[in-house]
C-alpha positions as CSV (number, residue, x, y, z in Angstrom):
1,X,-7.6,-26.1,-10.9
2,X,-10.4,-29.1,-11.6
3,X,-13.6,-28.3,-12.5
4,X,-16.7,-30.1,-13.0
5,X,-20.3,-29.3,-14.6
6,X,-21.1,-26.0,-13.7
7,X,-22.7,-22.9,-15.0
8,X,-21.1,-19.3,-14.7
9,X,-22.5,-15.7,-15.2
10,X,-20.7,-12.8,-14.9
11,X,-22.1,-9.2,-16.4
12,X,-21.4,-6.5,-19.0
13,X,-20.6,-3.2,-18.7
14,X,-22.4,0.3,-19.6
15,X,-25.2,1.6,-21.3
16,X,-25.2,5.6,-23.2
17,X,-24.6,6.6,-26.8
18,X,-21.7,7.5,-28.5
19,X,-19.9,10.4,-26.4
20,X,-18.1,13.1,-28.6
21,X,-14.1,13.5,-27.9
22,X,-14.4,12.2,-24.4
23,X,-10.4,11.4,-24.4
24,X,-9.8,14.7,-24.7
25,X,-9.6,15.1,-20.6
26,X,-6.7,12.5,-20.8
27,X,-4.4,13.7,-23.8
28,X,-1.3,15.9,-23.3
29,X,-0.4,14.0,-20.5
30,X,3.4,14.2,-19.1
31,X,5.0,12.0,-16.8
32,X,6.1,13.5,-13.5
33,X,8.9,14.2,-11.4
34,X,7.9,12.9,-7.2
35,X,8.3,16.7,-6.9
36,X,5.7,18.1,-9.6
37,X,3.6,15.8,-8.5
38,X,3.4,17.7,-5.3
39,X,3.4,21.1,-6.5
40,X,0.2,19.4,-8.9
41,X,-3.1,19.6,-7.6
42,X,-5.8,17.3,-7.6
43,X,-9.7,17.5,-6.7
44,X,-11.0,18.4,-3.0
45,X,-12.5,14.7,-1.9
46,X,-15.0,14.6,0.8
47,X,-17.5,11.6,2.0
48,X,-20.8,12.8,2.4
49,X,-23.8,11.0,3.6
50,X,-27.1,11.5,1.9
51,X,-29.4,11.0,4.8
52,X,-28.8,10.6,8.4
53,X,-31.3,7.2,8.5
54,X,-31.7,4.7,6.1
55,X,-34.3,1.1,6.8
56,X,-33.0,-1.7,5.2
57,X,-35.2,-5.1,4.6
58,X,-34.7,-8.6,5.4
59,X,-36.2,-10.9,3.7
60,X,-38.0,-14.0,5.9
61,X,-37.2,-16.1,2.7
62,X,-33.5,-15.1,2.6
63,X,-31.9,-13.2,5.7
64,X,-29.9,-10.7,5.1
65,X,-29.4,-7.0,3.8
66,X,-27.2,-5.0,1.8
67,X,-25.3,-2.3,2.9
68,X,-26.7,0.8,1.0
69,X,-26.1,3.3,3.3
70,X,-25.7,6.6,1.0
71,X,-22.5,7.4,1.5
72,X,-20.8,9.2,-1.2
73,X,-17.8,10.6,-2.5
74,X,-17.8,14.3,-3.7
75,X,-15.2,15.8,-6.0
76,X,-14.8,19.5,-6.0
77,X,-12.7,21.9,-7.8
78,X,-11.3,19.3,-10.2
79,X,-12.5,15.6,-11.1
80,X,-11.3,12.7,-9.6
81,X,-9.5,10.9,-12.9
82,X,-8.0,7.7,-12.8
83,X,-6.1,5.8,-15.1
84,X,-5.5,1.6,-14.6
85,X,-3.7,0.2,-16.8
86,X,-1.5,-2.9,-17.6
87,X,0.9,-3.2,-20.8
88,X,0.8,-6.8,-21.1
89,X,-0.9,-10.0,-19.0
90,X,2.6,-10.0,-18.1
91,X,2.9,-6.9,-16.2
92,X,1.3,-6.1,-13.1
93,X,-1.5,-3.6,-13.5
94,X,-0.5,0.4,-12.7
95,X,-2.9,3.1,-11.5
96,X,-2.4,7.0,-12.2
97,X,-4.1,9.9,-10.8
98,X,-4.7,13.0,-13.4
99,X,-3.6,15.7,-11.6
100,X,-2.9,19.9,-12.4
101,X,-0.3,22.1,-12.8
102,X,-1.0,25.4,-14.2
103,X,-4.1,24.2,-15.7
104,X,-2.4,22.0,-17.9
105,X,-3.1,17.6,-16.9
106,X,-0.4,15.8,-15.5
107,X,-0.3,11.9,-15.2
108,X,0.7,11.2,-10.9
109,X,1.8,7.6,-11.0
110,X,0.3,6.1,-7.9
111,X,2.1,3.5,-5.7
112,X,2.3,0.1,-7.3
113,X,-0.5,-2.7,-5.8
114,X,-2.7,0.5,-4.7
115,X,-5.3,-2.3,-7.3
116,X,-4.7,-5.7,-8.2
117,X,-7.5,-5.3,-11.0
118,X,-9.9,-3.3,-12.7
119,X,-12.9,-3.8,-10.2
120,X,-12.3,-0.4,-8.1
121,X,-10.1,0.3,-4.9
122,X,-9.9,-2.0,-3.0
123,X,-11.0,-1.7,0.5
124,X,-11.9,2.0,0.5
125,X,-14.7,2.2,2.5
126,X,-14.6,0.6,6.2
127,X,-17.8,0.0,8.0
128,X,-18.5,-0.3,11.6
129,X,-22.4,-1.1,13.0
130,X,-22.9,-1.3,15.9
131,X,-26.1,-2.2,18.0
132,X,-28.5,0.1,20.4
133,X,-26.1,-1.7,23.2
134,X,-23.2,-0.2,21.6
135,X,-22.0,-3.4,20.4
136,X,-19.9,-4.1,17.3
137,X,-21.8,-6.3,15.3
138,X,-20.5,-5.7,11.7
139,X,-16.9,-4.4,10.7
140,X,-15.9,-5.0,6.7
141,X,-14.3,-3.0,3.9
142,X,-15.6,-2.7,0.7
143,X,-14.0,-1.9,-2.6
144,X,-15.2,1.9,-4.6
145,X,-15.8,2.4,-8.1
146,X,-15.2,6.0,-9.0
147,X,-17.5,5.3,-12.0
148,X,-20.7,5.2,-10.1
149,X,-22.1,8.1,-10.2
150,X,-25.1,9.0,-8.7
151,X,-25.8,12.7,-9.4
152,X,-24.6,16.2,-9.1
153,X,-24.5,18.0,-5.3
154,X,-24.7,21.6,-6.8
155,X,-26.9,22.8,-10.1
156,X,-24.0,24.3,-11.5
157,X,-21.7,21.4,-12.1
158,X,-21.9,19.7,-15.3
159,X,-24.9,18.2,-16.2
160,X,-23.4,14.9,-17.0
161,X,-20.4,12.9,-15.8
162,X,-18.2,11.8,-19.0
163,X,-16.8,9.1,-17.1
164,X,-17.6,5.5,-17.6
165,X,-20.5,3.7,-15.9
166,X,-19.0,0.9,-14.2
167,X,-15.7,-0.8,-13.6
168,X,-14.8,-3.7,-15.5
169,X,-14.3,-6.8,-14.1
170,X,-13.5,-9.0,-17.3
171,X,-9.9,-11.4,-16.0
172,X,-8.5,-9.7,-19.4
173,X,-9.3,-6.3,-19.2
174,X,-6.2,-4.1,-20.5
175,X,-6.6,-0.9,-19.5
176,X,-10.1,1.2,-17.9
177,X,-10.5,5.0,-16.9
178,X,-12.0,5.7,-13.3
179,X,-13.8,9.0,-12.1
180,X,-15.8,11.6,-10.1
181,X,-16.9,14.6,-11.9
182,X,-16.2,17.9,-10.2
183,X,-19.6,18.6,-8.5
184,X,-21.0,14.7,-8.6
185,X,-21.2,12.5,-6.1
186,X,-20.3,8.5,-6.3
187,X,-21.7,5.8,-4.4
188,X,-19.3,4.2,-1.6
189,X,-21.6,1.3,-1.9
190,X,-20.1,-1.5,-4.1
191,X,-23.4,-3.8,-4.7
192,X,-23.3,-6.7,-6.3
193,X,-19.4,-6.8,-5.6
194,X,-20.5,-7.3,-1.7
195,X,-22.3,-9.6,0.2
196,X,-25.4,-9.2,2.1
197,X,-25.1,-9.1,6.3
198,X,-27.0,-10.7,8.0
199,X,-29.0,-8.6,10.9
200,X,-31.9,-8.8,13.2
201,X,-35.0,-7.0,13.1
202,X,-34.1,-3.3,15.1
203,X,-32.3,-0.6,15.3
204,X,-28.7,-0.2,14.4
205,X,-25.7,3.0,13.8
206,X,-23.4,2.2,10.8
207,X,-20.0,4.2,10.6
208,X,-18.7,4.6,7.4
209,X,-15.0,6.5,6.4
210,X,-12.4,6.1,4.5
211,X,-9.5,3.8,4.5
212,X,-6.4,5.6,5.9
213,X,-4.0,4.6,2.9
214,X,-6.4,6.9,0.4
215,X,-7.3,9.3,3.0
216,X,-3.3,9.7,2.7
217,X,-3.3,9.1,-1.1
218,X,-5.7,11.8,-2.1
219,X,-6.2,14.0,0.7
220,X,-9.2,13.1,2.0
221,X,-9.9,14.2,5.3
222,X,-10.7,11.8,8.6
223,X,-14.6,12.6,9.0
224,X,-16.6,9.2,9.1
225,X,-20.4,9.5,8.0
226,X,-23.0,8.2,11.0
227,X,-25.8,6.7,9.6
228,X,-28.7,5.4,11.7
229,X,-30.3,1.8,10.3
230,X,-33.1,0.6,11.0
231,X,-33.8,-3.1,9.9
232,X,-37.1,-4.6,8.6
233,X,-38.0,-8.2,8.3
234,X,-40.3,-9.0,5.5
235,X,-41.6,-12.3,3.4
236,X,-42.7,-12.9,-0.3
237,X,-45.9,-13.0,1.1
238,X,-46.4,-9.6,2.6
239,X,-47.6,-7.9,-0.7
240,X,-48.4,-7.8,-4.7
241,X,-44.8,-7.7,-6.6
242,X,-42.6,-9.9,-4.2
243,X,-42.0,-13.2,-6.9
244,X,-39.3,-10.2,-8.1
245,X,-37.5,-10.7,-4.5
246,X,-37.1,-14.4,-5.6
247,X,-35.3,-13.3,-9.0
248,X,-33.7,-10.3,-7.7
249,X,-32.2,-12.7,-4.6
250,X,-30.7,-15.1,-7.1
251,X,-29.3,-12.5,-9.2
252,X,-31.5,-13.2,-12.5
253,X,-31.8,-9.8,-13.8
254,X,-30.7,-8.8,-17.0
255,X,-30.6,-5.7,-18.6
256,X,-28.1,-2.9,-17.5
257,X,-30.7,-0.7,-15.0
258,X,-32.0,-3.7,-13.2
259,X,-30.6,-5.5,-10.0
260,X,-31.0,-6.6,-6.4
261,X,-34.6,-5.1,-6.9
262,X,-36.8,-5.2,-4.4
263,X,-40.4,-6.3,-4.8
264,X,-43.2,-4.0,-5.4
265,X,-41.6,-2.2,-7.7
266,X,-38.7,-0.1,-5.4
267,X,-36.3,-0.4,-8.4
268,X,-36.1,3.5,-9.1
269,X,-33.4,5.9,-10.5
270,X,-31.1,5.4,-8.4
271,X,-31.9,3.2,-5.6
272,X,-31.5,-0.4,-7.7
273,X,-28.8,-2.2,-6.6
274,X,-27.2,-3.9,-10.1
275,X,-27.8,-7.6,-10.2
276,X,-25.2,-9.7,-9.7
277,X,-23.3,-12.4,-11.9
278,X,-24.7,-12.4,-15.1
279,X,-27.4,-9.9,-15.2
280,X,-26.6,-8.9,-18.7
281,X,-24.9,-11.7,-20.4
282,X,-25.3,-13.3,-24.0
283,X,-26.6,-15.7,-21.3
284,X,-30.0,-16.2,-19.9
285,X,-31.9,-13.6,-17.6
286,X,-35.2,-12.2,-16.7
287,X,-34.7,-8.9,-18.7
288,X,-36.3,-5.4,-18.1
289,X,-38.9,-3.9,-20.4
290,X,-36.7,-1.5,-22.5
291,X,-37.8,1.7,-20.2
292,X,-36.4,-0.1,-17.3
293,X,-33.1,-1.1,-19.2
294,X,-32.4,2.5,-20.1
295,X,-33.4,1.7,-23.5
296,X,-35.2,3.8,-26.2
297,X,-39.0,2.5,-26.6
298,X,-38.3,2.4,-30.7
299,X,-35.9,-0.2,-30.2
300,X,-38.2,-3.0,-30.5
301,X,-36.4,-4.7,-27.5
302,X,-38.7,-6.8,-25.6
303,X,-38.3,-9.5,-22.8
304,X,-37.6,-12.6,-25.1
305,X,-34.5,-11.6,-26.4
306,X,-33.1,-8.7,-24.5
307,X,-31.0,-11.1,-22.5
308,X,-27.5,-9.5,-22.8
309,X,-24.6,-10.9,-23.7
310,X,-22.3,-9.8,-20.6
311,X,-20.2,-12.5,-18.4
312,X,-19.5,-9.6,-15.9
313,X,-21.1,-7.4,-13.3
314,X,-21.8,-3.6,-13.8
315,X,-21.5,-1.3,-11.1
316,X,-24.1,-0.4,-9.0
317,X,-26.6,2.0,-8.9
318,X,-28.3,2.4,-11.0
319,X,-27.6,5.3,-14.2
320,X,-27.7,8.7,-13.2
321,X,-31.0,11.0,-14.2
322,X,-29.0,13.1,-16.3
323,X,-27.5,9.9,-18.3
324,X,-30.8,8.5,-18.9
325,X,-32.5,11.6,-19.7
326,X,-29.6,12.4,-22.3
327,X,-30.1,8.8,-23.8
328,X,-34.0,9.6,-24.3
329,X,-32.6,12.9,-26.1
330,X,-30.0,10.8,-28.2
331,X,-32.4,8.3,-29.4
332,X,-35.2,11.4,-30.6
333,X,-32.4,12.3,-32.5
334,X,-31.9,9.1,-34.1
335,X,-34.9,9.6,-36.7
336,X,-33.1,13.2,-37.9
337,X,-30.1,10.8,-39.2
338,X,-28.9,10.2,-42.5
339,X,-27.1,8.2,-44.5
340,X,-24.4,10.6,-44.9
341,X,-24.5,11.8,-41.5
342,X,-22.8,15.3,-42.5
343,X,-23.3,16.8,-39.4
344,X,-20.7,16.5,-37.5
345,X,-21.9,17.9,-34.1
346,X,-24.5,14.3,-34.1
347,X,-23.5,11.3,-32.7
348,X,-21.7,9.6,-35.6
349,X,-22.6,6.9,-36.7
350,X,-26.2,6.4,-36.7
351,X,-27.7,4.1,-33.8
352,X,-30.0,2.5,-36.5
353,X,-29.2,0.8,-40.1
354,X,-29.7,2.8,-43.2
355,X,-33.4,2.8,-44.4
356,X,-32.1,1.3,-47.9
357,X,-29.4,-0.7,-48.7
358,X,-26.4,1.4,-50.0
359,X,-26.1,2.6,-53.4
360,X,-23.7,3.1,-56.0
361,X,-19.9,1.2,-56.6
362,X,-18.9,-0.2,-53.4
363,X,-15.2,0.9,-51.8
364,X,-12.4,0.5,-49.0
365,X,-11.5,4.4,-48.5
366,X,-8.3,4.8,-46.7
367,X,-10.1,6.4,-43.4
368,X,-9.6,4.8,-40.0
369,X,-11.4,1.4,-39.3
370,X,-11.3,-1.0,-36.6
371,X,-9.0,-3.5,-35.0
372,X,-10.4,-6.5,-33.9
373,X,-8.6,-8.8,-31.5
374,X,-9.5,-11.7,-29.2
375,X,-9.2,-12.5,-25.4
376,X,-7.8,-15.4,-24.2
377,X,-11.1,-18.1,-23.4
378,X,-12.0,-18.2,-19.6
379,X,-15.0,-19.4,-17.7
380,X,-14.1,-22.9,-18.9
381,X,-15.6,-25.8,-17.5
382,X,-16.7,-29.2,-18.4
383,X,-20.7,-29.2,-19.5
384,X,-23.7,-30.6,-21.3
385,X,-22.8,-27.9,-23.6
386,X,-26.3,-26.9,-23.3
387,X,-27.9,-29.7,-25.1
388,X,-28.1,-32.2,-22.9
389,X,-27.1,-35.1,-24.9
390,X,-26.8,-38.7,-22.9
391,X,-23.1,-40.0,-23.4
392,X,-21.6,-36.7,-24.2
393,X,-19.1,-34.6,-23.0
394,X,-18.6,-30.7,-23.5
395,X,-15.8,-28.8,-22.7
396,X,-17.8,-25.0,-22.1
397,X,-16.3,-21.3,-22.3
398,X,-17.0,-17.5,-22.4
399,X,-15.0,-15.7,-24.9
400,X,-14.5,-12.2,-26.3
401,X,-13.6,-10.0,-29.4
402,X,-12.9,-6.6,-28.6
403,X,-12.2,-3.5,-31.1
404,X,-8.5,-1.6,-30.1
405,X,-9.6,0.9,-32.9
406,X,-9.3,3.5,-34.2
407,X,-12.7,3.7,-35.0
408,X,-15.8,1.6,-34.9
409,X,-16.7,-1.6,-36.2
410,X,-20.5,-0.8,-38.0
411,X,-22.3,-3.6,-39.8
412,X,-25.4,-3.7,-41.5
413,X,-28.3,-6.3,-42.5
414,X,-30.5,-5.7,-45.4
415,X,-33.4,-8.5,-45.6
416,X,-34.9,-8.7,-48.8
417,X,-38.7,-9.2,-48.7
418,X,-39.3,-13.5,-48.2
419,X,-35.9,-14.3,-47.5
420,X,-34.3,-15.9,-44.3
421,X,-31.0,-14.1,-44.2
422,X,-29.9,-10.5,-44.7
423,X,-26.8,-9.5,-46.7
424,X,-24.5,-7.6,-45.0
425,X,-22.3,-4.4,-45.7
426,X,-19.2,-2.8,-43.3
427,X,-19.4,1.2,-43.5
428,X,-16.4,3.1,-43.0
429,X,-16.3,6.6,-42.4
430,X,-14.4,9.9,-41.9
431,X,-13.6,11.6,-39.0
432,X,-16.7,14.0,-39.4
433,X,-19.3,11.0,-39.1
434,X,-19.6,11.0,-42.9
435,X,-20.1,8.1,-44.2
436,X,-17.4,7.4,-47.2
437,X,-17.5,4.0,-48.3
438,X,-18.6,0.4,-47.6
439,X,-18.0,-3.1,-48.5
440,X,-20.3,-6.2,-48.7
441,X,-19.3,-8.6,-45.9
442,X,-21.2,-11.8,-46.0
443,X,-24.6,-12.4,-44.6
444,X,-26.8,-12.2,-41.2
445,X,-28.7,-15.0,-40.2
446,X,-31.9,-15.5,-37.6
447,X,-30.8,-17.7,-34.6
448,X,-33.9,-19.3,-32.8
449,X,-32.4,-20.9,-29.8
450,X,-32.8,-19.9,-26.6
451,X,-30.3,-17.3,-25.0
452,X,-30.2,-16.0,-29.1
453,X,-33.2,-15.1,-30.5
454,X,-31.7,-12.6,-33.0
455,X,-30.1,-11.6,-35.8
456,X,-26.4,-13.1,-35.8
457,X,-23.4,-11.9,-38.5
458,X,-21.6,-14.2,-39.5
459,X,-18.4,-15.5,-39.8
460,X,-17.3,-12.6,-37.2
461,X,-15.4,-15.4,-35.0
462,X,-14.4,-18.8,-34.8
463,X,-13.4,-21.4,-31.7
464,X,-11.0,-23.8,-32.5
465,X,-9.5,-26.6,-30.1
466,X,-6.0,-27.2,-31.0
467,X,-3.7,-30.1,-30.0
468,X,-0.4,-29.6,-28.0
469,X,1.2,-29.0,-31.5
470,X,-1.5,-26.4,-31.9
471,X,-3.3,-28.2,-35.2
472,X,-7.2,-28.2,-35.1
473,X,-8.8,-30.8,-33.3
474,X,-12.3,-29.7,-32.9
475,X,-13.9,-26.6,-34.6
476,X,-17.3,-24.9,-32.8
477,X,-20.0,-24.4,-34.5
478,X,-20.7,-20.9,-33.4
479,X,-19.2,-19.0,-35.8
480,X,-22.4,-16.3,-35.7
481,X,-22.7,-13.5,-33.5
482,X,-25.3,-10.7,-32.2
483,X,-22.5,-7.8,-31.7
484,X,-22.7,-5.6,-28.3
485,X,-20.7,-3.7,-26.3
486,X,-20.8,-5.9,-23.4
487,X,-17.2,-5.1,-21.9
488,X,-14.7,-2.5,-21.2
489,X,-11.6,-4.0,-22.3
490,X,-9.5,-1.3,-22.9
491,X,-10.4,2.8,-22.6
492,X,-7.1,4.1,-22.6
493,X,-6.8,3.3,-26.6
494,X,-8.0,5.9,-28.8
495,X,-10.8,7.4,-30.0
496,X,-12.3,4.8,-27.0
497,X,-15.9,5.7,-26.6
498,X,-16.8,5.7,-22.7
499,X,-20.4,5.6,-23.7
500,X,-21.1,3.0,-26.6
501,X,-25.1,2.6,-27.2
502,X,-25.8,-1.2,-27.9
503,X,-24.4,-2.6,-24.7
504,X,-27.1,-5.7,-24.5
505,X,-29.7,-7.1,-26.8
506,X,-32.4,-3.9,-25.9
507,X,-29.9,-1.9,-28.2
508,X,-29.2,-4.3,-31.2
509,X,-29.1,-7.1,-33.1
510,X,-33.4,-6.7,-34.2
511,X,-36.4,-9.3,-34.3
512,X,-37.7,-12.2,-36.7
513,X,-39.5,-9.6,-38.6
514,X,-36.9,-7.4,-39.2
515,X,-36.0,-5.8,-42.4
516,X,-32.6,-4.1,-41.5
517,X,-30.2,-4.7,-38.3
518,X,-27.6,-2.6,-37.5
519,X,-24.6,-3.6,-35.6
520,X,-21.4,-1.9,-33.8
521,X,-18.7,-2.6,-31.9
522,X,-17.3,0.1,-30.7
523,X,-14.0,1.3,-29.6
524,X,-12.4,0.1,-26.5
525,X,-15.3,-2.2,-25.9
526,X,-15.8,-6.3,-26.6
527,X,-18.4,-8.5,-26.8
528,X,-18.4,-11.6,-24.7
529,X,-20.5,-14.5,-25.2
530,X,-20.6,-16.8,-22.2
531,X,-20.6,-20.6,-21.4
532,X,-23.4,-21.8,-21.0
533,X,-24.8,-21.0,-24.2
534,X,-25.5,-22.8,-27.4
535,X,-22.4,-23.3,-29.6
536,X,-20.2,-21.9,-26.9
537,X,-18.4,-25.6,-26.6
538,X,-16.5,-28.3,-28.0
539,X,-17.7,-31.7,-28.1
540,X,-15.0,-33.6,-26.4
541,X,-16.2,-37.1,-25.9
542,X,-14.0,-38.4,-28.4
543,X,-11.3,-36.2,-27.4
544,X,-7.7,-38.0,-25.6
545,X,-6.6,-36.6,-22.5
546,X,-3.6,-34.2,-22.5
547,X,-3.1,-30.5,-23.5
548,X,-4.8,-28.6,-25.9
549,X,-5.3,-24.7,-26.7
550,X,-8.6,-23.0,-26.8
551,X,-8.5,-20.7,-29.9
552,X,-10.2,-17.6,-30.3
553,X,-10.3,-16.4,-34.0
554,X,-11.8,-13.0,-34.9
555,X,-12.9,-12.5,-38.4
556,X,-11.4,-16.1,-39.8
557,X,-12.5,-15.3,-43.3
558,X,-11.0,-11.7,-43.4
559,X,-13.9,-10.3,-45.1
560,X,-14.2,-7.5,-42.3
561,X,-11.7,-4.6,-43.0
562,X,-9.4,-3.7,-40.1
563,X,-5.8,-1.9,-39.5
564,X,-4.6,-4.9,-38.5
565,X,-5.1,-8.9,-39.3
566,X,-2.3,-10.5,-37.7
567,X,-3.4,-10.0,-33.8
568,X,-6.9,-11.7,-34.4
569,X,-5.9,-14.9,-32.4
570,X,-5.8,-15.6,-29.0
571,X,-4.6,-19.2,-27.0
572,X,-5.6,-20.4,-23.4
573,X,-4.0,-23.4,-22.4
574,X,-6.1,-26.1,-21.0
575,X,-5.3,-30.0,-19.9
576,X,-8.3,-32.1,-20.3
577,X,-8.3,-35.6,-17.9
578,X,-10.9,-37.8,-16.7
579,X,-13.2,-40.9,-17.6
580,X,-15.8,-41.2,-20.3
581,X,-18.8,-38.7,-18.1
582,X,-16.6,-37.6,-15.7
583,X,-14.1,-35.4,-17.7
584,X,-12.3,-33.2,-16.2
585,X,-10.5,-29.5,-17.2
586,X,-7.4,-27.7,-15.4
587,X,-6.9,-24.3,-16.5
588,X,-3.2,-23.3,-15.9
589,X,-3.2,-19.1,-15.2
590,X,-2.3,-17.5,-18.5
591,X,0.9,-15.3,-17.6
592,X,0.2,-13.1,-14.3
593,X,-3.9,-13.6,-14.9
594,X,-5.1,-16.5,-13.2
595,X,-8.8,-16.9,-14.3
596,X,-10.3,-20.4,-15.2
């Protein structure tokens, strides 16, 4: 496909702290037999509706509403476990359903095409409204992410779910785990993945149930929830708070907890819808004070530079209580670490850097570290490049490096007092949460620019365009990266954390004042810096027409220690055409994904 100037969002992913063995649910498992499978047992799945009447607004400004309705789906007896996966951007992407025999987990392999992607199930939920005439006036489907939950139904399930947060919607996602905890309920309502309706001022009754094919899939039974609506009309006007209508409408929100807020402040636990495209990118956003993003008030983070990093959407609601309540718990705990974190019941390792550089001989111990690998570049368009410069052409694009593991990636800054860069050290650790050894790694520098505002490491990637014969032809000068956790890209690998802390810029990556910055990539996770910001392009003016390869190069200078250096590159094919100001950029689909 062609594409001209434009600008593209998408979101990240999750916020929490580091969650303690949370594989554990999925190892064992055993391929079945068709008839296991049926002898097996899985959860008791019901849809429940909250309330039986919900008003909706309409705003004057922008007609239309979302349809929140509170519906949810309850697991009971079991959870609800889900595993996607795909081997290769070759293979078509498989689905399992953890199910039990004897009390002992069983993988159910679950028809092939029951998902396409990594987004949720596709049309689960069908919706009928109808008017006070009886008239149909609305009938659509909407996809279900298991992973949003939205709270227990009975005080003696567990107090938090230790599924994910949200479903990933990165093109190049490899693998993801799905869920409903036994005795939690998760919101049929698939936000910022839908689109608003658009409905009159009055009176309406909305049916919701479930799709036949996973009423038949997981036993569900055929009870649709009634929900009377009552629609609203209001304007920016009306009342104090509303210029937030204007953001929330145009999806500006950044920051994990915020969304399709509604003005006067109706974004509570629970009830905001999660903003769409790019709410939490390395991009630009209105962000969230730190309270409202989930984060811990000793983080420092603060509306200039807590602008994400994440090209993708996160799955609405809102966190659950219990999350954010055990975050606030986690982050107390932060100022009982120490710098040999011997404990191993804490979260290991610590949320915050050291409070002195490291002492003594520096060494590589042979305990696991991480594996860093790159996406394939998408998001790729033809741009200003953000600079704006008369006479030039850009060629723009979001990329990602992700950690397979085993364990995480943790770097630290030390500033010494006057100078403009930190040096920077890689700690390794053993599988207690000690800390064993670490290794200078180069240096941290302050980046000023808009959409940065923080504390970068260096030399942590590179972007290359290569020729058809795949030599250089023009390097990026982004080279410098704020790490976060800003995507699920695979949570099937081990040791994967479904929780990882610094998920946007509230969580990491410091101030201009700062003495010490620490940051972590954790495993299963990858941080993705989109297009539209500085140093995220080539400068093609001067660049022939033809094919050339977008390279994506973690750690070029190997000075970060990892289990493996030869799968650090990544190649997406791209044709460039056009006149001088009026370039042009076909992206051919790389193997079965077919993402510009």
């Amino acid at each position: 496909m062609t594409t001209t100037r434009t600008t593209r969002l998408r979101r990240p992913l999750l916020a929490g702290t580091t969650a303690v063995a949370v594989m554990a649910v999925t190892a064992g498992f055993m391929t079945v037999t068709s008839e296991q499978a049926k002898a097996a047992t899985g959860p008791k799945l019901s849809l429940i509706a909250a309330t039986g009447s919900v008003t909706l607004t309409s705003w004057k400004e922008e007609p239309g509403v979302y349809l929140d309705l509170g519906t949810y789906l309850t697991a009971e007896g079991t959870p609800l476990e889900l595993k996607v996966t795909r081997k290769s951007y070759k293979d078509p992407v498989t689905i399992t359903q953890t199910v039990y025999e004897g009390g002992k987990a069983k993988a159910k392999t679950l028809p092939l095409g029951t998902v396409k992607d990594f987004s949720g199930l596709p049309g689960f939920a069908e919706i009928t409204i109808t008017d006070s005439t009886g008239k149909k006036v609305v009938t659509r489907t909407e996809a279900f992410c298991p992973n949003n939950a939205s709270g227990r139904v009975r005080p003696d399930a567990p107090a938090t779910s230790k599924y994910p947060e949200s479903c990933p919607t990165n093109p190049f996602t490899l693998g993801s785990v799905w869920g409903v905890e036994k005795g939690w309920a998760a919101n049929t309502y698939a936000g910022s993945y839908t689109q608003p309706v658009k409905l009159a001022a009055g009176t309406y009754t909305a049916k919701v149930g479930v799709a036949k094919k996973y009423r038949d899939l997981f036993g569900i039974a055929d009870k649709p929830a009634t929900v009377k609506v009552t629609v609203q009309e209001r304007s920016w006007e009306d009342g104090p708070g509303t210029p937030a209508a204007r953001s929330a409408a145009a999806g500006e929100h950044a920051g994990h907890g915020a969304g399709h807020q509604a003005p006067a402040g109706q974004a509570g636990h629970g009830t905001a819808h999660q903003a769409p495209a790019g709410h939490a990118g390395h991009g630009p956003g209105h962000a969230p004070t730190p309270a409202q993003a989930g984060a811990p008030e000793t983080s420092g983070a603060g509306p200039s530079y807590n602008v994400g990093h994440g090209p993708l959407k996160a799955a609405p609601p809102a966190l659950p209580w219990a999350l954010k309540k055990q975050q606030a718990a986690r982050a107390d705990m932060r100022a009982d670490d120490t710098a040999g974190q011997t404990d191993g019941s804490r979260m290991a390792p610590a949320l915050t850097p050291l409070a002195k550089r490291p002492a003594g001989k520096a060494s590589v111990p042979n305990v696991p570290k991480p594996d860093l690998r790159s996406l394939p570049a998408y998001g790729i368009t033809i741009s200003d490049g953000g600079q704006d410069v008369p006479g030039k052409d850009y060629l723009a694009f979001s990329a990602n490096v992700w950690n397979a593991g085993p364990a995480q990636l943790v770097v630290d800054g030390f500033r010494s007092p006057g100078k403009a860069t930190m040096d920077a050290y890689q700690y390794f650790y053993d599988a207690n949460g000690k800390q064993v050894g670490y290794t200078p790694t180069g240096t941290m520098e302050w980046d000023p620019r808009p959409g940065h505002v923080h504390w970068h490491f260096t030399d942590f990637a590179s972007y290359r365009l290569l020729k058809a014969d795949k030599k250089e032809a023009v390097r990026s000068g982004k080279e410098a990266f704020c790490l976060a956790n800003t995507d699920a890209v695979d949570y099937t690998v081990k040791n994967a954390n479904w929780h990882p802390y610094n998920t946007d810029l509230s969580t990491a990556c410091g101030q201009e004042n700062s003495i010490s910055v620490r940051e972590v990539l954790d495993v299963g996770s990858g941080d993705t810096y989109t297009q539209d910001l500085p140093g995220q392009s080539f400068d093609i003016t001067d660049v022939p027409n033809g094919t050339y390869y977008i390279q994506v190069l973690a750690n070029p200078a190997k000075q970060l220690k990892e289990t493996n250096l030869d799968n650090n590159s990544a190649l997406r094919k791209i044709v460039l055409g056009g006149t001088p100001g009026k370039r042009t950029v076909t992206v051919p689909a790389h193997e079965l994904v077919n993402a510009n």
